[in-house]
C-alpha positions as CSV (number, residue, x, y, z in Angstrom):
1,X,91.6,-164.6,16.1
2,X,91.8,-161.8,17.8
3,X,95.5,-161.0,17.8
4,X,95.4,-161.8,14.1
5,X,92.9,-158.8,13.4
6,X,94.9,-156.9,15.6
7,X,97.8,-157.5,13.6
8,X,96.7,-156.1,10.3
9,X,94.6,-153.2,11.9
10,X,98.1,-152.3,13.3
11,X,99.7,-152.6,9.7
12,X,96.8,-149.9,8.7
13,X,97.5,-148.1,11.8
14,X,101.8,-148.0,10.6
15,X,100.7,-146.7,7.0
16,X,98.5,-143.9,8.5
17,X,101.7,-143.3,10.5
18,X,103.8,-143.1,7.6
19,X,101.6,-140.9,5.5
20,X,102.4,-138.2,9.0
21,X,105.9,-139.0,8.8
22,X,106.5,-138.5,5.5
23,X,103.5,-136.1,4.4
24,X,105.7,-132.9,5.7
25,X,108.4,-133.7,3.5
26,X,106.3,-134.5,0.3
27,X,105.0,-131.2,1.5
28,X,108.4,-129.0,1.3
29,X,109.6,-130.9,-1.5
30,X,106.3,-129.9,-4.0
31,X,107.0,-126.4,-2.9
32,X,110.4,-126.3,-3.9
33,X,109.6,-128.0,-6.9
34,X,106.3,-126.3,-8.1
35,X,105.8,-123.2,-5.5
36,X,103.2,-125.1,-4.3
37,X,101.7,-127.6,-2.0
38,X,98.6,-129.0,-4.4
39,X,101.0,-131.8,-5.6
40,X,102.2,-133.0,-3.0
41,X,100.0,-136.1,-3.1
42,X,102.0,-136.9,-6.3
43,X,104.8,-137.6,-4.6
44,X,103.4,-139.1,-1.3
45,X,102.3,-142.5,-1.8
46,X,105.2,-144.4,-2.6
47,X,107.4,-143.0,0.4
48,X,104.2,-143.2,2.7
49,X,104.0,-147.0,1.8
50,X,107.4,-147.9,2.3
51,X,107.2,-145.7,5.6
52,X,104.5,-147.9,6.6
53,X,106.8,-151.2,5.5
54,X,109.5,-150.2,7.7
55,X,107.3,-149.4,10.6
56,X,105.3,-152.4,10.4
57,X,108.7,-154.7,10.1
58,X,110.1,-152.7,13.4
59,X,106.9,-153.7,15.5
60,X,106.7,-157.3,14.2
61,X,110.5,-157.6,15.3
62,X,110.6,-156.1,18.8
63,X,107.3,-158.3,19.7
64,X,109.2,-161.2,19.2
65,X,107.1,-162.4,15.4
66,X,110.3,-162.6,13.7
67,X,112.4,-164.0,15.6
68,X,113.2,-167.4,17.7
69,X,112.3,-169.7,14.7
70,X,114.9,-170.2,12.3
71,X,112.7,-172.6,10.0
72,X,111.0,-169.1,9.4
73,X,114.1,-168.2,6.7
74,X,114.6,-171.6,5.7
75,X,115.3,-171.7,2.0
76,X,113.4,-175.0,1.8
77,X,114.8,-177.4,-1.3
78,X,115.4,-176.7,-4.9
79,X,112.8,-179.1,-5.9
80,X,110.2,-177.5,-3.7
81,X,110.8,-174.0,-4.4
82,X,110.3,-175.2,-8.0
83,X,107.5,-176.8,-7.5
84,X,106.2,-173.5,-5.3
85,X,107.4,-170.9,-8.6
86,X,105.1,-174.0,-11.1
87,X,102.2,-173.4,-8.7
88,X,102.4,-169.9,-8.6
89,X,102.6,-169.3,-12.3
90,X,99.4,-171.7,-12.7
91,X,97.4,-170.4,-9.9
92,X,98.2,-166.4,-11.6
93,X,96.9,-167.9,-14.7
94,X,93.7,-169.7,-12.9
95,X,92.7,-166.8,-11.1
96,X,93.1,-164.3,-14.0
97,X,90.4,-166.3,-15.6
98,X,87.9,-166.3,-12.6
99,X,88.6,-162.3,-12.2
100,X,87.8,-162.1,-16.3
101,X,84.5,-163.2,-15.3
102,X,83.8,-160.9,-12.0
103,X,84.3,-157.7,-14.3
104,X,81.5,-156.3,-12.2
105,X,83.5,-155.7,-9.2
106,X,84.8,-152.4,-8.5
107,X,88.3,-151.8,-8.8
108,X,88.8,-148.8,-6.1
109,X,92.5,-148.5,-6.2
110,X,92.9,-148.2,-9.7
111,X,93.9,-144.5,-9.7
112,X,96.5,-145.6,-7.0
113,X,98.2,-148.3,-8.4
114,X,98.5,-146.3,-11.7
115,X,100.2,-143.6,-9.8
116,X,102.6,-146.0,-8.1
117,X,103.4,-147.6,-10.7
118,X,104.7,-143.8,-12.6
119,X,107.7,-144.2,-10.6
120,X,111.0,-146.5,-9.8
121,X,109.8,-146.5,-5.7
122,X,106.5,-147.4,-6.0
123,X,107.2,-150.3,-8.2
124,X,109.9,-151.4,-5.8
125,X,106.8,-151.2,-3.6
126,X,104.2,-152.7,-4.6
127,X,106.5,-156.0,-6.9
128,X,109.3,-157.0,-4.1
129,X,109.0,-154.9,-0.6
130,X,105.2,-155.0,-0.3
131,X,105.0,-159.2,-1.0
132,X,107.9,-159.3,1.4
133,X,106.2,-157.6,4.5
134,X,103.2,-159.1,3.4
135,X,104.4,-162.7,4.0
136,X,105.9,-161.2,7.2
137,X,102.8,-160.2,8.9
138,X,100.1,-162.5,7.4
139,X,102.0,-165.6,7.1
140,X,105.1,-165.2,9.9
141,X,102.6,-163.8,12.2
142,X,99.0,-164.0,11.3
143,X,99.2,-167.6,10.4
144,X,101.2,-169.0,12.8
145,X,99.2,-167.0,15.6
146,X,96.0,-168.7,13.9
147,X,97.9,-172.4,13.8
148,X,98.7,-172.4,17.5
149,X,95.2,-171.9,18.8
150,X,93.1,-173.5,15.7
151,X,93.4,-177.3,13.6
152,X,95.1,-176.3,10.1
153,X,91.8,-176.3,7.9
154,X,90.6,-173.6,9.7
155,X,93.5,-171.3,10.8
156,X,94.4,-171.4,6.5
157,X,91.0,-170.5,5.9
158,X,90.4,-167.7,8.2
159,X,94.3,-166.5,7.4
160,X,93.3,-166.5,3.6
161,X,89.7,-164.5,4.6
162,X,91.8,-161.9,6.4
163,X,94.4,-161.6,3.5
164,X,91.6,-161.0,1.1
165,X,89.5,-158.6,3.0
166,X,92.7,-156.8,3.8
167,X,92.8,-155.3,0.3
168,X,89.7,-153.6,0.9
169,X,89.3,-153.3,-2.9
170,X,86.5,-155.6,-4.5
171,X,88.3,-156.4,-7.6
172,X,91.0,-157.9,-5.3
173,X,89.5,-159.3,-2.5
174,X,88.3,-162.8,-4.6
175,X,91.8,-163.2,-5.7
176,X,93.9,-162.4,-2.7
177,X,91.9,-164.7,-0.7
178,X,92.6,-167.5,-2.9
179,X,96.4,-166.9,-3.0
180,X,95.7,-166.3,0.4
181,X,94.9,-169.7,1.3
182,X,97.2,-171.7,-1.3
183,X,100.1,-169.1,1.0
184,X,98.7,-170.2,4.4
185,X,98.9,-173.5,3.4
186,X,102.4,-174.0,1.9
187,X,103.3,-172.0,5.4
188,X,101.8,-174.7,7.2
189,X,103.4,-177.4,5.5
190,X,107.1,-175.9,5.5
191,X,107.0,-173.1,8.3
192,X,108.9,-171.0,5.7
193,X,108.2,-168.1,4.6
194,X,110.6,-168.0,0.9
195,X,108.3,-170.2,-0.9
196,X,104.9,-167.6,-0.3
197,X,107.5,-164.7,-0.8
198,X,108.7,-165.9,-3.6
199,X,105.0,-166.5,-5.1
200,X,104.3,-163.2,-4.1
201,X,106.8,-162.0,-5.8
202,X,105.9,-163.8,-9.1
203,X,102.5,-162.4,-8.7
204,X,102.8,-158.5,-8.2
205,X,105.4,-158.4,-10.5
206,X,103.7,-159.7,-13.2
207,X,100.6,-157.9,-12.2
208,X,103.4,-154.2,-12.7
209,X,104.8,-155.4,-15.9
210,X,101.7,-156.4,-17.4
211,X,100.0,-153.4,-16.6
212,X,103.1,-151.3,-17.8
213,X,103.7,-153.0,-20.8
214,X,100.2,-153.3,-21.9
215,X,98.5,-150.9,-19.9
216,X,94.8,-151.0,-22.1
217,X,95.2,-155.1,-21.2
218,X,92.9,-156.0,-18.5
219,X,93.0,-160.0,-19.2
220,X,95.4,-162.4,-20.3
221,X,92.9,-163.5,-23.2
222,X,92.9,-160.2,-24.6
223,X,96.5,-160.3,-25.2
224,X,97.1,-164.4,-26.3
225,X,93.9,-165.0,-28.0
226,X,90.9,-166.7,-26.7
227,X,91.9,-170.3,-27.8
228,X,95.2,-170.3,-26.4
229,X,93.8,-168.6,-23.5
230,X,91.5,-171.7,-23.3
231,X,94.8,-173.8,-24.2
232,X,97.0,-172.5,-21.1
233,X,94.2,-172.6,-18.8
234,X,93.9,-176.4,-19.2
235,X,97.7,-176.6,-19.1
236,X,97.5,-174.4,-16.0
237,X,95.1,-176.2,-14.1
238,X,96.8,-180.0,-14.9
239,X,100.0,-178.1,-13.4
240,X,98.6,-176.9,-10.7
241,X,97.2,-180.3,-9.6
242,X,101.1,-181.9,-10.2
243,X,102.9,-179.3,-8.2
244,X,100.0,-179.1,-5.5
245,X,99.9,-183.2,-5.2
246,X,103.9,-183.2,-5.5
247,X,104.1,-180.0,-3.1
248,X,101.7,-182.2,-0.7
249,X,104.0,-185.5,-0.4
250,X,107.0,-183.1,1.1
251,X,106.9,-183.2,4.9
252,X,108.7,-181.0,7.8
253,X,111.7,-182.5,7.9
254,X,112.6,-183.0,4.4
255,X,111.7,-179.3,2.8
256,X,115.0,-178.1,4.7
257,X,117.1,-180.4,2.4
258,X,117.9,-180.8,-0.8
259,X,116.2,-183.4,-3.3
């Protein structure tokens, strides 16, 4: 537990480092533009979290998290990286209708995703390179820190609790928890780390296009209707039961192959 907290006060720790890094740059480079400093923060974020990405990916590597375990890359099988994209797309769906109904959390990082999401680097960000050191730290790391020294239930839980508290923004910690878990656990049952990037993926990416396509959208149901809202969450839920229960029969040795 402990060297699990450790690990993502350290990721906090390499984005504080990043924002020194590249703060003096963002700095020179509002100056030249504008004659002045004031907008610097304009320009800041994006570099300051990829900054943070590459620092974070340096650590994990040279202390060994990345490394040694080839299962860690394993593209698993077609069938179960299907299955994994089927339970993605239904678990999005499923928690975008439990987050319709906690509309009285806070989002805190509004402002700051908008402002990524202005430009080509944050979206790079925060849809592919973000979900990829993610899975990194909290799944090749975090998780399998938290399998070796607790039984499954509980290292998936307390993995999905620290994923979701990470955010430190109510209106995501509900959600990220969940995924979370439903991550932690596919980890544990393939010790692979493309099906949980790969749902990752899926789910920030959606999350940018959405909210640059139809930025005054907060829901799906305001854009599809209410009753075939209603209709896809049914749909949604039945899949997610078939890919979790088909997802569940796979074991260790047969994820690596095809089927």
């Amino acid at each position: 537990m402990k060297t699990a907290i450790k690990l993502a006060l350290i990721y906090l720790a390499m984005q504080i480092l990043g924002a020194l890094a590249v703060g003096p740059f963002t700095m020179i480079y509002a100056y030249v533009k504008y004659g002045t400093v004031d907008r610097a923060s304009e320009f800041a974020l994006a570099p300051t979290l990829l900054a943070g990405f590459v620092f974070m990916l340096i650590y994990l590597w040279q202390k060994g998290y990345l490394t040694g375990d080839k299962r860690l890359y394993s593209p698993v099988s077609v069938s179960y990286l299907s299955w994994s994209a089927m339970m993605g797309i239904s678990m999005i769906y499923l928690i975008d209708f439990l987050m319709s109904h906690l509309t009285f959390l806070p989002d805190w990082l509004s402002d700051t995703f908008d402002l990524l999401q202005s430009g080509w680097l944050g979206i790079i960000c925060v849809a592919i390179l973000g979900p990829i050191l993610e899975e990194l730290l909290f799944r090749g790391a975090i998780t399998k820190v938290l399998l070796k020294k607790y039984n499954p239930v509980v290292a998936i839980l307390i993995s999905g609790l620290i994923f979701g508290i990470f955010h430190m923004n109510p209106a995501q910690v509900v959600g990220a928890t969940l995924i979370g878990f439903i991550l932690a656990w596919i980890y544990y049952k393939t010790h692979s780390l493309i099906p949980c990037i790969l749902i990752h993926i899926m789910n920030n990416s959606l999350s940018v296009y959405l909210a640059l396509k139809f930025p005054d959208v907060e829901y799906s149901s305001e854009l599809i209707g209410e009753k075939a809202y209603l209709t896809g969450l049914v749909i949604a839920f039945l899949l997610f039961i078939l890919s979790w229960r088909m997802m569940n029969t796979y074991k260790l040795s047969n994820t690596t192959t095809e089927i």
